[in-house]
C-alpha positions in Angstrom: 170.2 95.9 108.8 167.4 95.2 106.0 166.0 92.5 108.5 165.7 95.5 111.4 163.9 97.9 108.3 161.9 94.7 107.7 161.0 94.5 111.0 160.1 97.8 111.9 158.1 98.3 108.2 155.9 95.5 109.6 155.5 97.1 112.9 154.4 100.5 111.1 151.8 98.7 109.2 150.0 96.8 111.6 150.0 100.3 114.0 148.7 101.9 111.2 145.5 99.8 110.5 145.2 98.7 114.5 144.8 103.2 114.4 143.0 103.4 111.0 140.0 100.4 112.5 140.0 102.1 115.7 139.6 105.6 114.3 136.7 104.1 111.7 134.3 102.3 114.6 131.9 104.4 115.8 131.5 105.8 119.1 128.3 104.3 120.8 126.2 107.0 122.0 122.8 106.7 124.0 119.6 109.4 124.0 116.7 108.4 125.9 114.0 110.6 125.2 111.7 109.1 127.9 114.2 111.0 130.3 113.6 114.2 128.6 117.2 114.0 126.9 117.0 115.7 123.5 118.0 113.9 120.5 118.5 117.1 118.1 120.8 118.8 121.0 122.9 115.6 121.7 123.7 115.5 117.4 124.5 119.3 117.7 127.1 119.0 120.4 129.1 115.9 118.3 131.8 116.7 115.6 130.3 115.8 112.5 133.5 113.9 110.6 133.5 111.4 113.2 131.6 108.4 113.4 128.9 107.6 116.1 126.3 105.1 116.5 123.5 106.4 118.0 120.6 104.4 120.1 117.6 106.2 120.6 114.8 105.3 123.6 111.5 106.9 124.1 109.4 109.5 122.2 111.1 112.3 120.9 108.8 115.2 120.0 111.1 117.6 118.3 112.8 118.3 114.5 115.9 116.4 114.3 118.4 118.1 111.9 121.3 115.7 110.8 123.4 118.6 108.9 127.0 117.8 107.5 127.3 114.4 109.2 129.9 111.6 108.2 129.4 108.3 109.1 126.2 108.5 111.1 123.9 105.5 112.1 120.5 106.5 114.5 119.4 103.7 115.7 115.5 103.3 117.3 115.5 100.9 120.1 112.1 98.9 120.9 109.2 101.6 121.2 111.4 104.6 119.7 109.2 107.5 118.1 109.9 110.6 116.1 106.9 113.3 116.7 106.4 115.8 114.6 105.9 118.8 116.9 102.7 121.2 116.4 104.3 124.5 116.5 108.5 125.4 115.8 108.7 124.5 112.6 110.0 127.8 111.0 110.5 129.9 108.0 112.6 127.8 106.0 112.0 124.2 104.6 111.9 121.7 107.8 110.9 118.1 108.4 110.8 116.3 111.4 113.6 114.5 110.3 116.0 116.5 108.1 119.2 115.0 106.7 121.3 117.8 104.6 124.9 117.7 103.1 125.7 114.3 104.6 127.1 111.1 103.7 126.7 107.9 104.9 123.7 108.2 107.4 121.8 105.1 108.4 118.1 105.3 110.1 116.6 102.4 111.3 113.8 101.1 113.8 111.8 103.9 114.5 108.3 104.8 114.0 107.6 108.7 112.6 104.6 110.0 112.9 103.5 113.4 111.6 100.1 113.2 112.9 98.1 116.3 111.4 101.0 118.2 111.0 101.7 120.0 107.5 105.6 119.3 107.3 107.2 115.9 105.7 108.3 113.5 108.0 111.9 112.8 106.7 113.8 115.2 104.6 116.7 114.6 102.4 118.3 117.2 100.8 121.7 119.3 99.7 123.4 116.4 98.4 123.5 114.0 100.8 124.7 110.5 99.5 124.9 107.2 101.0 121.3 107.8 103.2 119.8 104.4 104.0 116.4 104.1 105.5 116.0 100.9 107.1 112.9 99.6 108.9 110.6 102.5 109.7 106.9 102.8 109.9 106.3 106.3 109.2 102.7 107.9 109.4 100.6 111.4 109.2 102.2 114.9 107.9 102.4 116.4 105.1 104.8 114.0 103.1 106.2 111.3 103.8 109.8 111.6 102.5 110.9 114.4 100.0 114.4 113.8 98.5 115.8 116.9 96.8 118.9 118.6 95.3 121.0 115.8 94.0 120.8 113.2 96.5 121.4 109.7 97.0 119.2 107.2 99.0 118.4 103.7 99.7 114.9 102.8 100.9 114.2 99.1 102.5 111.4 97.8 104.6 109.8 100.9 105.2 106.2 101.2 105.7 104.2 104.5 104.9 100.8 104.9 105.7 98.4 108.5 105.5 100.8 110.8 104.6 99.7 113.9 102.9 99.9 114.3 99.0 103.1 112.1 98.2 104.4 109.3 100.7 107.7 109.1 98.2 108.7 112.3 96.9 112.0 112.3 94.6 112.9 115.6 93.1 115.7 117.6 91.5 118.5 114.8 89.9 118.0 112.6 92.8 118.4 109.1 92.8 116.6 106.5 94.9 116.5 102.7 95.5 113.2 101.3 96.5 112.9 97.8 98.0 110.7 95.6 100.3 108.2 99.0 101.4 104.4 99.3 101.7 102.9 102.4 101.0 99.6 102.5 101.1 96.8 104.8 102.1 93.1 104.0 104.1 91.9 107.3 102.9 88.8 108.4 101.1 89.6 111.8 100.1 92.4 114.2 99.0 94.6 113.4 96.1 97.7 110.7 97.0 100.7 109.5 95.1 102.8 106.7 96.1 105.6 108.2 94.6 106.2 111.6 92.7 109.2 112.3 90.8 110.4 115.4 89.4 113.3 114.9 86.9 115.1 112.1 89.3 116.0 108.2 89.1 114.2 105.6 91.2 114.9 101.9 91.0 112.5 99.2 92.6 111.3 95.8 93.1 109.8 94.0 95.4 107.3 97.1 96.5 103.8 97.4 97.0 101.7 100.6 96.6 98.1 100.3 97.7 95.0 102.4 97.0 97.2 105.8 96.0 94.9 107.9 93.3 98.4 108.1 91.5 100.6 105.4 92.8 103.5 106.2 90.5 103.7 109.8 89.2 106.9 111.3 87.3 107.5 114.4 85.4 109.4 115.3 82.6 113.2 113.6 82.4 112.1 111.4 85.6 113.1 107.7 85.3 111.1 105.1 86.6 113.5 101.6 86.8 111.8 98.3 87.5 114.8 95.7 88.0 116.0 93.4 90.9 119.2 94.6 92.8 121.5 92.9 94.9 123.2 95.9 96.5 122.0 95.9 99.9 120.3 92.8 100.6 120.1 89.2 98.7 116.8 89.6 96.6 114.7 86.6 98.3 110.8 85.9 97.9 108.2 87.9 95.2 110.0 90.5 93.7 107.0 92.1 91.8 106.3 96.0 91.9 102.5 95.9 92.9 100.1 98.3 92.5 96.6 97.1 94.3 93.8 100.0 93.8 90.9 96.9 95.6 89.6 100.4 96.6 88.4 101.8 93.3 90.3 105.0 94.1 93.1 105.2 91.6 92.7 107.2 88.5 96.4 105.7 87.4 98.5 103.3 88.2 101.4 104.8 86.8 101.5 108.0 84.9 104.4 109.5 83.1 104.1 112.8 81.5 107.2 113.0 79.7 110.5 110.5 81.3 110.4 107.1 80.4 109.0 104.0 82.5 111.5 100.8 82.0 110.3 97.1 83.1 113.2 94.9 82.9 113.7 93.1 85.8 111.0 93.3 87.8 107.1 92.3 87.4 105.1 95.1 87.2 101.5 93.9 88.7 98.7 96.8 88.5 95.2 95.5 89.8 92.1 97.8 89.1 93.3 101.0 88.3 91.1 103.6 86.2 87.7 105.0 86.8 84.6 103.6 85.5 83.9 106.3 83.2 87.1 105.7 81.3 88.7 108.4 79.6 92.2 108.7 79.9 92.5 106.6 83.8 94.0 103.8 83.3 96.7 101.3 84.7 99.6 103.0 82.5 99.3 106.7 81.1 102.1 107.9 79.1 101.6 112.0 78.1 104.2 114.3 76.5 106.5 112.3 75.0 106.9 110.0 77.4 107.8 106.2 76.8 107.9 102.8 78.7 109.4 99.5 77.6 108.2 96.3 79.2 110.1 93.0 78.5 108.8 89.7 78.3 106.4 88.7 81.0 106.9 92.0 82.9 103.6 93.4 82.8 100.2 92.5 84.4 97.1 95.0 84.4 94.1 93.3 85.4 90.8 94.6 86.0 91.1 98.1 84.5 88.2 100.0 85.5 89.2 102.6 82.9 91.7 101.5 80.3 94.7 99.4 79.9 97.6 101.7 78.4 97.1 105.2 77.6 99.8 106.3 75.1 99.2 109.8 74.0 100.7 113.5 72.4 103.7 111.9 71.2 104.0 109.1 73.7 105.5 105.6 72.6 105.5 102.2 74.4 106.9 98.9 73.3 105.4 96.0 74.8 106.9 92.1 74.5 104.4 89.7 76.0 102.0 91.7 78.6 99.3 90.9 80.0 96.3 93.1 80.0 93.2 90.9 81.2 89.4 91.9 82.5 89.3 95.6 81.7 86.1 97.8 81.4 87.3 99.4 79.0 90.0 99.9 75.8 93.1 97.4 76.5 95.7 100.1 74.3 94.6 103.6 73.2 97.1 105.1 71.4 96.3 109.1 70.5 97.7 112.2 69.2 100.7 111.0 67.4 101.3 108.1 69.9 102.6 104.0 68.9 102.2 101.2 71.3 104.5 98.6 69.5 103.8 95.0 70.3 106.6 92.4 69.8 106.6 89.7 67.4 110.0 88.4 69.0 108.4 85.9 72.0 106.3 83.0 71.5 103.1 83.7 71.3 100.9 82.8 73.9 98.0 80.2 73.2 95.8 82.7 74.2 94.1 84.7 71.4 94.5 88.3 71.4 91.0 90.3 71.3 92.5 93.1 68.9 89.3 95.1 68.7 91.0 96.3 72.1 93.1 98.0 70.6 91.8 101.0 69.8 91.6 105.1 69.6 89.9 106.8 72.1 86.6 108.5 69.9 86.5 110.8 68.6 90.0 111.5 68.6 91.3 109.4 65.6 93.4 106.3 65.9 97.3 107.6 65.7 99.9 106.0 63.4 102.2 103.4 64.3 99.8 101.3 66.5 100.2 97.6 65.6 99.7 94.1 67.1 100.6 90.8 67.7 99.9 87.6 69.5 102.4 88.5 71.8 100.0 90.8 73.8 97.4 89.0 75.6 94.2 91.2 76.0 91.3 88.6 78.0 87.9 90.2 78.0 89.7 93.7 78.3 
């Protein structure tokens, strides 16, 4: 008798995970938009709590809405293109790609292109968790992906080029990983960050922003997290945050007005930020309270066309071995109330510091709590 209840327990469990992994694969689906199928009408006719894997072919000039999905994965074959379209857009917020109230949702291998349209390209929104973005080359429109209302996305080896104002918008208690992307823009005009935040969480490495006149912008209680992460993919090669302005049009590398800035895990390289006349550009400004801790070894800015670090109206950074080499102007300005603490924990380099560098920006009076060490190496800054 216990052998037959044995027997039969054994048979219950294997039918009920043989059930439980065929009810979890996804069903393989197929759109080719070359055909004139419609991507957007195929996703409204599936039920949204099961899984699918969906391969895309073609051009698809439409808005995609992804609403309420579980367990989705759009998948661009060779060639596949999202376009935004010129007219359709409607009243209400839209992208060409718009992901809302969804979990686990994986895009990957297409190109995006917004062309002159005023829209973002890819919109995240109403909570959605779990959203990874994998692989894309995304180009034109008006952003190039805006995150909003408490959501949750990764971001890997996508490239963004000529959006409109922001190519990495993160706003309203979002959070966002960052890793492996280019975002970079060839034009000569307009006003361009690499990435905006508006009280939200990102976390990168091994990103480079290029030529942005902002390439890192975040408002008050935003968090900007420079550290290496093994969550998605084996952290492999340079894992530096890079900031290249070889264009001369960044006014700041990164500027924080209010939140906090936090290198301590990955390199922080800034090349050439500021403006010639000076002022407050530079390759860090910290406003409004804001405050940024570097670690040892984590920070580069070379070439400063304005200055170095801009700490001002209550702003505090503490700085443990950085590098600030070649500037036009001040290497640390510290104003209104503002301390830039320099470590006397490392080694310090054989280098001498150049402390007349360290300064106040005239004829605003040097601020209290500004001090310095041989840990900070300032070369002809």
């Amino acid at each position: 008798m216990k052998r037959s209840i044995l027997w039969i327990s054994i048979c219950l469990f294997f039918s009920l995970s043989l059930a439980a992994a065929q009810q979890t694969a996804p069903t393989p689906i197929t759109v080719d938009c070359s055909k004139g199928q419609s991507l957007n009408q195929t996703l409204a006719k599936l039920n949204r709590q099961t899984p699918y894997s969906v391969s895309v072919n073609g051009t698809c000039t439409e808005f995609v809405h992804v609403i309420g999905f579980h367990n989705l994965i759009l998948k661009g074959l060779p060639g596949a293109t999202l376009v935004q379209p010129s007219t359709g857009g409607g009243n209400l917020f839209n992208s060409t790609l718009l992901i809302e109230s969804s979990q686990s949702v994986q895009v990957e291998g297409f190109a995006v292109q917004g062309n002159a349209g005023t829209l973002p390209n890819i919109g995240i929104g109403h909570g959605s968790t779990d959203i990874r973005l994998r692989s894309l080359n995304i180009s034109g429109g008006g952003a190039g992906i805006l995150i909003f209302e408490n959501s949750q996305v990764s971001v890997a080896y996508v490239h963004v080029q000529d959006t409109g104002y922001t190519t990495l918008a993160i706003y309203d208690s979002s959070d966002v990983h960052v890793e492996h992307c280019l975002f970079e823009s060839t034009a000569t005009d307009g006003w361009h960050q690499g990435i905006s935040l508006g009280a939200s969480h990102v976390t990168m490495y091994a990103t480079t922003i290029r030529n942005m006149q902002q390439a890192i912008g975040g408002g008050a209680n935003s968090i900007v997290d420079l550290t290496v992460y093994n969550t998605y993919y084996v952290a492999t090669g340079s894992t530096d945050v890079v900031i290249d302005s070889s264009a001369g049009f960044t006014f700041d590398g990164v500027s924080m007005v209010g939140g906090s800035l936090n290198i301590y895990g990955a390199k922080l390289v800034i090349n050439k930020s500021g403006q010639s006349w000076g002022g407050t550009t530079a390759g860090i400004n910290l406003d409004e309270g804001a405050t940024m801790l570097a670690n040892s070894g984590l920070l580069s800015i070379t070439g400063s066309l304005g200055q170095g670090i801009v700490a001002m109206n209550n702003s505090h950074a503490t700085l443990f071995g950085a590098t600030i080499s070649h500037g036009t102007h001040g290497g640390l300005v510290a104003i209104n109330n503002s301390s830039i603490d320099l470590s006397t924990n490392n080694t310090p380099p054989s280098t001498t510091a150049e402390t007349q560098s360290i300064c106040s920006a005239t004829p605003i009076p040097k601020s209290p709590g500004l001090q310095t060490s041989p840990d900070l190496r300032l070369l002809n800054a």
